[in-house]
Structure formats: structure tokens, C-alpha cells
Backbone as a printed PyTorch tensor [residue, N CA C, xyz], in Angstrom:
tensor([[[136.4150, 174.3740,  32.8310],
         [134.9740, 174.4040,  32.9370],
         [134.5590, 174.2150,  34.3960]],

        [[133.2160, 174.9470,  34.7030],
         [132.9870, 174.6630,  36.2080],
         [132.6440, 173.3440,  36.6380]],

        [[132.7750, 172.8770,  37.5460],
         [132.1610, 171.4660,  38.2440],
         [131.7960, 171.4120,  39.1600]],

        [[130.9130, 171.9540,  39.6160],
         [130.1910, 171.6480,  40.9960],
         [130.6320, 170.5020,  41.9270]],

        [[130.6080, 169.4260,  41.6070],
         [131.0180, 168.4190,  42.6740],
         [132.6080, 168.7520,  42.8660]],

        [[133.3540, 168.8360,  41.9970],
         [135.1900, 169.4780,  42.7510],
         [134.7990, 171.0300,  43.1280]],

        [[134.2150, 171.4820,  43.2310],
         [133.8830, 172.5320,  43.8670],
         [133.5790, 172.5390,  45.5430]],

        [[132.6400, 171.1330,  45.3770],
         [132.2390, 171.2970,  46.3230],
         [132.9680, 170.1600,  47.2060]],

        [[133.7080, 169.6440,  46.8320],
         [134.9720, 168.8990,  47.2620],
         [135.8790, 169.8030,  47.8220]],

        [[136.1830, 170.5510,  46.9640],
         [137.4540, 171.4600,  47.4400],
         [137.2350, 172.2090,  48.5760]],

        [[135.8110, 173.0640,  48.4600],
         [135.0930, 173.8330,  49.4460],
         [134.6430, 173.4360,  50.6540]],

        [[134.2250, 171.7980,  50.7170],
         [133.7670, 171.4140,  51.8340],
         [132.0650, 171.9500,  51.8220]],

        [[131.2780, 171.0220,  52.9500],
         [130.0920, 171.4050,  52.8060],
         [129.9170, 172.8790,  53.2370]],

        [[130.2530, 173.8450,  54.0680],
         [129.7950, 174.7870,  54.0240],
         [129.9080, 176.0380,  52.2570]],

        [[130.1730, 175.4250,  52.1680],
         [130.4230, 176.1270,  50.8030],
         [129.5580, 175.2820,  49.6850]],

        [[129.0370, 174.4900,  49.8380],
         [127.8350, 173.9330,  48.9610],
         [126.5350, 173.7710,  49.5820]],

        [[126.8200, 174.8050,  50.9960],
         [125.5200, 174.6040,  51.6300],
         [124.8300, 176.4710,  50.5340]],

        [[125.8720, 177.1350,  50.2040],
         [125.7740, 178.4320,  49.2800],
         [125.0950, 178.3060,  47.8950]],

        [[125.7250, 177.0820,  47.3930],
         [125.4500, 176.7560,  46.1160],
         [123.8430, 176.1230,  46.0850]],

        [[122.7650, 177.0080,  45.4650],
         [121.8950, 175.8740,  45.9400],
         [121.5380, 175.3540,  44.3870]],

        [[120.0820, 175.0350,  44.3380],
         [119.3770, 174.6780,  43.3180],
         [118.7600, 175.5750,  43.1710]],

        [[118.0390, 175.4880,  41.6080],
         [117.3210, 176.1120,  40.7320],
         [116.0180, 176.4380,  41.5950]],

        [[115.7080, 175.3010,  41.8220],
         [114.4290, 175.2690,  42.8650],
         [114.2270, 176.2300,  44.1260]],

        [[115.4290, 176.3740,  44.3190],
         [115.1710, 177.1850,  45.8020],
         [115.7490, 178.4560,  45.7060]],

        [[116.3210, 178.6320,  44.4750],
         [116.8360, 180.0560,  43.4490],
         [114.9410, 180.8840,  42.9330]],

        [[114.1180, 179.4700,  42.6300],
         [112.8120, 179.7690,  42.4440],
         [111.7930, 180.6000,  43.4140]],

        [[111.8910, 179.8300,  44.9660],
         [111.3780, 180.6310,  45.4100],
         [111.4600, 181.9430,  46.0930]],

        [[112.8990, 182.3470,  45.7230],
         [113.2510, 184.1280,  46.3170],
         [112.6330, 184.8980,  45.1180]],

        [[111.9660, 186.3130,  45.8110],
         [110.9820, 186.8980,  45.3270],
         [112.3630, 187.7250,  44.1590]],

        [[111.4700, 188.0710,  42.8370],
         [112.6390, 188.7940,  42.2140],
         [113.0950, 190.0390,  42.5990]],

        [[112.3710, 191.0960,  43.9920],
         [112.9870, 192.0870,  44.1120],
         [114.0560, 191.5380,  44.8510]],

        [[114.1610, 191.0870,  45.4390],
         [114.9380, 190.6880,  46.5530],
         [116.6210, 189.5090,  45.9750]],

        [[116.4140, 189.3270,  44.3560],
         [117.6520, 188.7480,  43.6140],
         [118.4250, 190.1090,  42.8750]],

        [[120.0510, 189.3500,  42.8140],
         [120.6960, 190.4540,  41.7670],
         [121.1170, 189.4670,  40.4980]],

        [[121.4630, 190.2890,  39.5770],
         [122.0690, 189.1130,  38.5320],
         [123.9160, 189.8420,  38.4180]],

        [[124.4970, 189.4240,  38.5750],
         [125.7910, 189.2650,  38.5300],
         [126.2880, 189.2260,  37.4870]],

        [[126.9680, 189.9140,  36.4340],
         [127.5200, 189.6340,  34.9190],
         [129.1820, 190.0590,  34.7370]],

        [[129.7260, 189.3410,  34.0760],
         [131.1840, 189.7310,  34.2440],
         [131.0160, 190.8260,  32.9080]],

        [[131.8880, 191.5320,  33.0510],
         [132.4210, 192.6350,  31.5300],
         [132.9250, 192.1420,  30.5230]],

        [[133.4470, 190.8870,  30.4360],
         [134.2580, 190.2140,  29.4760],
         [132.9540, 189.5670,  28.3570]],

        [[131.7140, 189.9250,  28.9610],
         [131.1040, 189.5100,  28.2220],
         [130.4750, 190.6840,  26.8710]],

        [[131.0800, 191.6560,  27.1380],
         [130.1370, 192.6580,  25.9580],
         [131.8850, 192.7610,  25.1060]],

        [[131.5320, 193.5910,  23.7720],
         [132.3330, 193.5690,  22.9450],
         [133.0070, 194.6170,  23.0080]],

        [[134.4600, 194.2200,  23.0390],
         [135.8060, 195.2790,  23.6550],
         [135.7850, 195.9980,  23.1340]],

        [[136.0290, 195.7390,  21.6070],
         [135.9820, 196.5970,  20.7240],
         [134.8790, 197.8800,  20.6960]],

        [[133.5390, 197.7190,  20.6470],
         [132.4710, 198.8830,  20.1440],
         [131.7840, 199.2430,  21.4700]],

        [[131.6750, 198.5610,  22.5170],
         [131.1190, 198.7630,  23.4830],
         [131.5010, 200.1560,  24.1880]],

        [[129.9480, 200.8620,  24.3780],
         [130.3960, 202.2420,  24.5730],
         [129.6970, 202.5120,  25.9290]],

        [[129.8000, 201.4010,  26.8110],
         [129.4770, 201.7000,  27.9510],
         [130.8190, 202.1370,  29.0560]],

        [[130.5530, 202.7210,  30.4140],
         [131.6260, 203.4890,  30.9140],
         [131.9470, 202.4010,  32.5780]],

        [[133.2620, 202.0640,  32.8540],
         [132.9950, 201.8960,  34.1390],
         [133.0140, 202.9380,  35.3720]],

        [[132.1150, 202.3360,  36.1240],
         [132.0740, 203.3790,  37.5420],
         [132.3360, 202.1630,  38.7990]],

        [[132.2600, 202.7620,  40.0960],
         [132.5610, 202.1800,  41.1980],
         [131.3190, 200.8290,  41.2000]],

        [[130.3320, 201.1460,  40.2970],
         [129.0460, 200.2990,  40.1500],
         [129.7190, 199.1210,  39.2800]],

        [[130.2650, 199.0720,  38.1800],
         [130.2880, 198.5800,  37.3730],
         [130.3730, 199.1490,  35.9070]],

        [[130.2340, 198.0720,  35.2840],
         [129.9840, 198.7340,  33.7590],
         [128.4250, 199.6350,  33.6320]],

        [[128.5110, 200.4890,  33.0210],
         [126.8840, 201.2670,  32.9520],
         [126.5570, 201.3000,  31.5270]],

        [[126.0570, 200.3870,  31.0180],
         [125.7020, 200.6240,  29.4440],
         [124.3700, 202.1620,  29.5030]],

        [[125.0820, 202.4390,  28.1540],
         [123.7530, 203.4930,  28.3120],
         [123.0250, 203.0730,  27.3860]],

        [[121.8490, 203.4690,  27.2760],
         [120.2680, 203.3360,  26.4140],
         [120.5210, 203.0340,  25.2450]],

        [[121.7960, 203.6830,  24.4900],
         [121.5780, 203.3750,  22.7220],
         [122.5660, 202.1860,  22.8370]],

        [[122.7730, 201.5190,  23.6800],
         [123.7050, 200.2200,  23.4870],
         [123.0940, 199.1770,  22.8720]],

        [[123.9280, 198.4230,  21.9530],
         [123.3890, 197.8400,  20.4580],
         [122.4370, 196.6230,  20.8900]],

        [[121.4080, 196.3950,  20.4060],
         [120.5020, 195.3020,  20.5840],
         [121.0070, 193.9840,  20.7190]],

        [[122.1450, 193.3360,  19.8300],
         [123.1990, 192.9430,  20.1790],
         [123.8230, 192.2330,  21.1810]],

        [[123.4910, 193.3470,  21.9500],
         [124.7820, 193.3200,  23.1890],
         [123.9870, 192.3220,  23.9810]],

        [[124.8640, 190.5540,  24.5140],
         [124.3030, 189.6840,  25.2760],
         [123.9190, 190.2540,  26.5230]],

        [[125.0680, 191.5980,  26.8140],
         [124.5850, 191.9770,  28.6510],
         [123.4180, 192.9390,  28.3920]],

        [[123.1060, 193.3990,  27.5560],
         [122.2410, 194.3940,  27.2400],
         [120.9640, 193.3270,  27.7260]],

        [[120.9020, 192.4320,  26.5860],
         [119.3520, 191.8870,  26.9860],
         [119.5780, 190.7690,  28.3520]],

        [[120.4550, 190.3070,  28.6780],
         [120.3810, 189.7370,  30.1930],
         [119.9720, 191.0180,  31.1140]],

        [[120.7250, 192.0170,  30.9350],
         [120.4120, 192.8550,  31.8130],
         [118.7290, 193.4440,  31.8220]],

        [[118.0930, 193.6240,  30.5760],
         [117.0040, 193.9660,  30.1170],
         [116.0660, 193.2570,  30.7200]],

        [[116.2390, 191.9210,  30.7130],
         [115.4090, 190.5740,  30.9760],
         [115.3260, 190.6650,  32.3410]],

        [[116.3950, 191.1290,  33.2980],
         [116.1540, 190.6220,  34.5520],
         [115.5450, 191.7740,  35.4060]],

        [[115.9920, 193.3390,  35.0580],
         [115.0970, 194.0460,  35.2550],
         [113.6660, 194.0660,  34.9250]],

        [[113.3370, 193.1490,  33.8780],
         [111.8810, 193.4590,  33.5800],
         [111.3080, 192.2150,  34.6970]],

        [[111.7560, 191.9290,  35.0060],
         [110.9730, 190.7530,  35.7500],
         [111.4240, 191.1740,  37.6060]],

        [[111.7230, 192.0000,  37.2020],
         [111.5110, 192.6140,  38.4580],
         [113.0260, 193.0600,  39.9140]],

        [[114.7110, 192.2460,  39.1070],
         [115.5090, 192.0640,  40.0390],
         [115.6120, 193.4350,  40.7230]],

        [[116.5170, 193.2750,  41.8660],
         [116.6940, 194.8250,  42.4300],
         [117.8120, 194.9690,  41.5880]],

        [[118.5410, 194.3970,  41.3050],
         [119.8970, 194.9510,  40.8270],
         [120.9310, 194.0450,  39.8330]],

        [[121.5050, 194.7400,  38.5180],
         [122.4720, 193.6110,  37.8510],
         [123.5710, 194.6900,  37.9940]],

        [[124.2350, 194.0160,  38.6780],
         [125.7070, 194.5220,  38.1010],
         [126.7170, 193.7090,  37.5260]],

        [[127.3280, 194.9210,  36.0270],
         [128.2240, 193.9550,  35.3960],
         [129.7040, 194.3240,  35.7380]],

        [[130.2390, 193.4120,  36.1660],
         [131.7170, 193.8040,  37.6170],
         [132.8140, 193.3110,  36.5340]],

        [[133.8040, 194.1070,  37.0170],
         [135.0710, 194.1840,  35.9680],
         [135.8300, 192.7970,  37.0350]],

        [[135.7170, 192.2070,  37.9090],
         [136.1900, 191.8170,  38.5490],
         [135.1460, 190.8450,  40.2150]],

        [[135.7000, 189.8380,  40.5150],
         [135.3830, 189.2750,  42.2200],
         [134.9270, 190.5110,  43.0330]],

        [[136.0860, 191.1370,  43.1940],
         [135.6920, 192.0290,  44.1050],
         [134.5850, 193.2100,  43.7750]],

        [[134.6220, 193.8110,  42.6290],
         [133.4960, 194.1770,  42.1470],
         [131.9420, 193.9460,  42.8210]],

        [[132.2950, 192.3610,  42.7270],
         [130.7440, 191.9080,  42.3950],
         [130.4220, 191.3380,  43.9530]],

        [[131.4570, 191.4550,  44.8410],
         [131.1720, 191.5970,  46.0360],
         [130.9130, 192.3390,  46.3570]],

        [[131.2730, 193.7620,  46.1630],
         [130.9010, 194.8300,  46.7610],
         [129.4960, 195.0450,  46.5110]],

        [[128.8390, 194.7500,  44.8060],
         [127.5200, 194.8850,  44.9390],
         [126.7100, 193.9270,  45.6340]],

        [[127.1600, 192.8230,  46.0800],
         [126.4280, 192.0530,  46.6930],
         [126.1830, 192.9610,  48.4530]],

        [[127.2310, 193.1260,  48.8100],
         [126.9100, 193.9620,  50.2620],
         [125.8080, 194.9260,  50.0690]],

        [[126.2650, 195.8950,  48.6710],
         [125.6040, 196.9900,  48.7380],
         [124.0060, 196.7020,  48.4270]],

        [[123.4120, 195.1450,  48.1790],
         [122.2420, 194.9480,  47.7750],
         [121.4130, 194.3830,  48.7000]],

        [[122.5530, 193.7540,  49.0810],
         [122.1450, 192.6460,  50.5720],
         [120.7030, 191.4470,  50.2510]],

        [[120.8390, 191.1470,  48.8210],
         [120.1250, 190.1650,  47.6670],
         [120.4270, 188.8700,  49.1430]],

        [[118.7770, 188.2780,  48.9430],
         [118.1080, 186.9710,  49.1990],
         [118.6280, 185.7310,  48.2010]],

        [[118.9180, 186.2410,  46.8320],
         [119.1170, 185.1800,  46.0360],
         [119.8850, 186.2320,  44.9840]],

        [[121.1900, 184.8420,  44.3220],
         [122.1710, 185.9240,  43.2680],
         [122.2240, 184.9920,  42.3720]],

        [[122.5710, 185.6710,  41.2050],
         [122.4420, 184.7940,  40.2770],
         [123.7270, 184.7700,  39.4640]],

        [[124.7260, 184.2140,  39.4280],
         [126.5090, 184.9610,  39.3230],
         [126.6320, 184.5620,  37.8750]],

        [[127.4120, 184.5000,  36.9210],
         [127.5550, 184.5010,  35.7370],
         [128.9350, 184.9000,  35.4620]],

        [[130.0330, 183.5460,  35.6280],
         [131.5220, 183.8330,  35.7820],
         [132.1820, 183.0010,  35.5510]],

        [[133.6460, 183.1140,  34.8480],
         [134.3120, 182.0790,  34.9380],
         [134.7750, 181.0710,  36.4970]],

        [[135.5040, 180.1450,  35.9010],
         [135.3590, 179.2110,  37.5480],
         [136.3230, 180.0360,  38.3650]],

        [[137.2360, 180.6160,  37.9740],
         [138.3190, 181.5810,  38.9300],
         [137.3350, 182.3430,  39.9820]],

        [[136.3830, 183.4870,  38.9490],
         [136.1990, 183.9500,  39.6830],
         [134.7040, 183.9310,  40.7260]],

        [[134.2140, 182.4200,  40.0540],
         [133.0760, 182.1960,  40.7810],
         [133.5030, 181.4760,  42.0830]],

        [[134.4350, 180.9590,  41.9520],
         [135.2560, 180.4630,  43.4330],
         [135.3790, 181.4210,  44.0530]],

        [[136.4490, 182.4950,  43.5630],
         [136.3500, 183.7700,  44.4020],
         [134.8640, 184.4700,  45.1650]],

        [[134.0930, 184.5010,  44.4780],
         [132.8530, 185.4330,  44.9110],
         [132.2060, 184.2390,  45.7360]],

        [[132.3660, 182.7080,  45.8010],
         [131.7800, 181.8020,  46.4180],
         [132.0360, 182.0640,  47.8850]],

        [[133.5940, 182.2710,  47.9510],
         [134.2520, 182.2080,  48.9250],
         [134.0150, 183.4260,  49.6060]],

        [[133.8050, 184.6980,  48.8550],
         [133.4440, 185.8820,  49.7960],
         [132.0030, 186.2000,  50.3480]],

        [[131.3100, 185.1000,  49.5560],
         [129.8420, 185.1740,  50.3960],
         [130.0120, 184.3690,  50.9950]],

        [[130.3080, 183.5900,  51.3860],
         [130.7790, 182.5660,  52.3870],
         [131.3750, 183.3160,  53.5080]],

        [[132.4150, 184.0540,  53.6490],
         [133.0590, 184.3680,  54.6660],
         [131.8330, 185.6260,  54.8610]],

        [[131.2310, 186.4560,  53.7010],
         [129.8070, 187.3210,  54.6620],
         [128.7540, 187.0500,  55.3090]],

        [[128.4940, 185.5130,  55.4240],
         [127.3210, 184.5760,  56.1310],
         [127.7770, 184.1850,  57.3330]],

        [[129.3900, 184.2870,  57.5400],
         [129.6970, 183.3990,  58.7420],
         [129.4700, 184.6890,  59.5820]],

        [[128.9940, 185.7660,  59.3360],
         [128.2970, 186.7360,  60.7060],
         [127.4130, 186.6650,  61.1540]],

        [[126.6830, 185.3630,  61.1580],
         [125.1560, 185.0030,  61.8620],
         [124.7020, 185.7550,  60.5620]],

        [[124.5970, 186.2110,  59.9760],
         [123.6610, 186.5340,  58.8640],
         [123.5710, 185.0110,  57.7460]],

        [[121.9630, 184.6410,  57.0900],
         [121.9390, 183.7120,  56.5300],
         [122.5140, 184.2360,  55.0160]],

        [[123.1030, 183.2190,  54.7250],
         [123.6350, 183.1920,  52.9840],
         [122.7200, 183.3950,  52.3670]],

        [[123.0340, 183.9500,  50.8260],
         [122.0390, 184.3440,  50.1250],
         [121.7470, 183.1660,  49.2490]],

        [[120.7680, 182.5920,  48.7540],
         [120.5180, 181.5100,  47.8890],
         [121.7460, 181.8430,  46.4340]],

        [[122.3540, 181.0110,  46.3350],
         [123.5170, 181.5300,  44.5610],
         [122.8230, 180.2690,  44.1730]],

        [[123.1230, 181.1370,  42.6680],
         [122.7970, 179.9310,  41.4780],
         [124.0250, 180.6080,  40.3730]],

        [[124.7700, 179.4120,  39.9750],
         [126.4190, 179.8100,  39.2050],
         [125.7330, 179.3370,  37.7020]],

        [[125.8870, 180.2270,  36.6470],
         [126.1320, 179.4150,  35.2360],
         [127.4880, 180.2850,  34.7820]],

        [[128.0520, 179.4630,  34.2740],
         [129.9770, 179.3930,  34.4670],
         [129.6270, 179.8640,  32.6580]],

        [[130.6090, 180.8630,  32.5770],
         [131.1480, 180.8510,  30.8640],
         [131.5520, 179.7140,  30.0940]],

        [[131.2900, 179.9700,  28.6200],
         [131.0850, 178.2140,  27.6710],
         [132.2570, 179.0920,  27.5650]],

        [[133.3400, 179.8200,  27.5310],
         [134.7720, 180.5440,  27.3920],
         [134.9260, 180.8650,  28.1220]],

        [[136.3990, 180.7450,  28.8350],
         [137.2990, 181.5380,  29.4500],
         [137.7500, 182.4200,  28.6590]],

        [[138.4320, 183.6450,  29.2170],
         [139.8280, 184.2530,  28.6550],
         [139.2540, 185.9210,  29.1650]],

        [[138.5060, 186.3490,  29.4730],
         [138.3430, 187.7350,  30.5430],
         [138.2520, 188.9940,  28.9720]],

        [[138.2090, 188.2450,  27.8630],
         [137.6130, 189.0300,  26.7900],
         [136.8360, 188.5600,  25.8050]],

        [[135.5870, 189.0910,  25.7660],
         [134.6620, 188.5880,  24.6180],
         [134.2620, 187.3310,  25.0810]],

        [[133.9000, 187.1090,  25.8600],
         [133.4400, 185.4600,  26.5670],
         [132.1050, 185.0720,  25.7200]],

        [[131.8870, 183.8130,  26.6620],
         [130.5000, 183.6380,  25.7270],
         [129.7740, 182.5270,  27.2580]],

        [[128.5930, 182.9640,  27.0090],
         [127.4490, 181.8330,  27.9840],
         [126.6840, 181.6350,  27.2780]],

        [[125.9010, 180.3320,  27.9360],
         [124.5970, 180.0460,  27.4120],
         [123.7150, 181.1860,  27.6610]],

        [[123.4680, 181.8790,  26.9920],
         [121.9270, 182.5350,  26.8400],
         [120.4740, 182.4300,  27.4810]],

        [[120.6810, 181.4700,  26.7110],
         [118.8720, 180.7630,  26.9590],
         [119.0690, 180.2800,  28.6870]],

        [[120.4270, 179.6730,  28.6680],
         [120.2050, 179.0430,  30.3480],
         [120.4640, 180.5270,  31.2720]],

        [[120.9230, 181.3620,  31.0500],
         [120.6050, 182.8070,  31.8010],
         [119.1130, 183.1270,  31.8250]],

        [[118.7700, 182.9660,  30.9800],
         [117.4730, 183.7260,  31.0280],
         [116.3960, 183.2390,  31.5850]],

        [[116.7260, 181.7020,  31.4250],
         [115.5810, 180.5870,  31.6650],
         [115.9620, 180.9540,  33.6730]],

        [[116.9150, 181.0690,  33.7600],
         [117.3340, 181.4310,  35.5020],
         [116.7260, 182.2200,  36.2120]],

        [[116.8630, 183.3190,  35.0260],
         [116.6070, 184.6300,  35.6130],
         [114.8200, 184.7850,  35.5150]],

        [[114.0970, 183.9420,  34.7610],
         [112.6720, 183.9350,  34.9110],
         [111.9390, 182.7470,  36.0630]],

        [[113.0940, 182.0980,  36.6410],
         [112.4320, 180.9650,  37.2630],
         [111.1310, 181.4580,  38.2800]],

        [[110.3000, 180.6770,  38.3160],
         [109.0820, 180.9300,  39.3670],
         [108.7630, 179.6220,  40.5320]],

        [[108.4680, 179.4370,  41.6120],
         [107.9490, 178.4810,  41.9790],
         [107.1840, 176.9880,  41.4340]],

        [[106.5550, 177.8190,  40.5660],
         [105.6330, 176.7620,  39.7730],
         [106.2110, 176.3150,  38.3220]],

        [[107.6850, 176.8550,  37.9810],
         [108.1460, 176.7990,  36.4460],
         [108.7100, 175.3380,  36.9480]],

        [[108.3120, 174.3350,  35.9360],
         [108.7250, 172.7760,  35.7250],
         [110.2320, 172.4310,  36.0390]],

        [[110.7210, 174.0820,  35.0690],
         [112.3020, 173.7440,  34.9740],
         [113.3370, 173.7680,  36.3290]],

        [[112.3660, 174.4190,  37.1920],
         [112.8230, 175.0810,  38.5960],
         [112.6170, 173.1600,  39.6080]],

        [[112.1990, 172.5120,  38.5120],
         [112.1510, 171.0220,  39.2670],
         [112.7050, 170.4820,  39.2680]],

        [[114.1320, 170.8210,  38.6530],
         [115.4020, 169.8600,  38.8030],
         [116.6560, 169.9020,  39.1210]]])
């Protein structure tokens, strides 16, 4: 399971200067966030979406169902520039370059949220400022059929300046 404080033990402060709060995840505008989703989260079995150099691409008749369907649904409607769901770290680095996101919102096991911690980390040390991250870690490991909290994705992905929840 993830732990922020051995995280940020292991990492040292520049690497929890990345990690921020909810609060300051709040005030980046939503064009300017991506939401980050691993593939392990839609169903191996029926899922009839395709990967590309983007990611997974669900298409339109993908089942109501599907947890990435409505994360993904949710965060476009509120305005993100971009979700990509990455078969992999590197994946989801690459969309991070290609978005060049103010604020990310990652959604990964701890392997590979270390990994993607560590590669926005080493893309900030170019005088460019880090992007605000906010991590909610899988309630499963195992890189098939995973599972997250829901509600705490979504409640993330709607935060506003003025939302209560963005106060702690």
C-alpha cells in the first residue's frame, strides 16, 4: 500500500516538495490538469478498447460499467486537458511531457507511482517548475483488474478552491 511519509523518506525532500496537497491540487485551473489512469484498471477480459502510442483509447460504446470510462468521463467534463490511461511509467510520462499539465492527478500502484514520481522529478530539475501531483494509490495491486477508490478519484478530480474537502 502507498505511504506517503516512507515515500517521502526514501525520496528525500525534493521529491515531496512534488507531492503536494489536495489544496494546492485545488487551485490549478482544470484545463491546465491531466488525470493519469493505469490499464489494469478496466476489464481484461471484455474491454474493447485498443492501445496506441497514447494509451488505451476506449471507444464510445464502452460499457457504462467501465470504472475508467466514467473517471475518464468525469474529468473531461469538468474541463481536464487530458486523461491518459498508460499501459505502463513510461507511458504516463510521456503524456505528461506531451501535456506539459500545471497539476496531475496519477492513479497507480506504489511501483509505479514511485516511478512516475521520480521522472517528474528529474523533468523539473531543468529550471522548469514541477507540476502540482496528487497520488491515489490502488486498494489492489497485481497490474490486472485492479481496483481504487472511486468516490476519492472523483472527489479529486472535481476539487475547486472553495470545495471544504480541498481543506485538508
Amino acid at each position: 500500500m502507498y505511504n506517503r511519509r516512507r515515500l517521502e523518506n526514501q525520496r528525500g525532500e525534493r521529491m515531496s516538495s512534488i507531492i503536494k496537497s489536495e489544496e494546492v491540487f485545488a487551485k490549478v485551473d482544470p484545463s491546465q490538469k491531466i488525470l493519469l489512469l493505469p490499464q489494469c484498471l478496466r476489464p481484461s477480459e471484455t474491454c474493447p478498447g485498443k492501445f496506441t502510442k497514447q494509451g488505451l483509447q476506449c471507444p464510445d460504446d464502452c460499457h457504462e460499467t467501465c470504472i475508467i470510462r466514467q473517471l475518464r468521463e468525469v474529468a473531461l467534463e469538468q474541463g481536464y486537458r487530458a486523461v491518459c490511461i498508460a499501459a505502463g511509467g513510461a507511458m504516463a510520462l510521456r503524456s505528461i511531457r506531451t501535456h506539459n499539465p500545471k497539476g496531475i492527478l496519477a492513479v497507480a500502484c506504489e511501483k509505479e507511482l514511485e516511478m512516475g514520481l521520480e521522472g517528474v522529478e528529474k523533468m523539473s530539475q531543468g529550471g522548469e517548475e514541477a507540476p502540482v501531483v496528487v497520488v491515489i494509490p490502488l486498494l489492489t495491486d497485481g497490474c490486472v483488474e485492479t481496483e481504487v477508490d472511486v468516490n476519492r478519484v472523483v472527489r479529486a478530480i472535481n476539487l475547486r478552491p472553495s470545495d471544504p474537502a480541498a481543506q485538508t
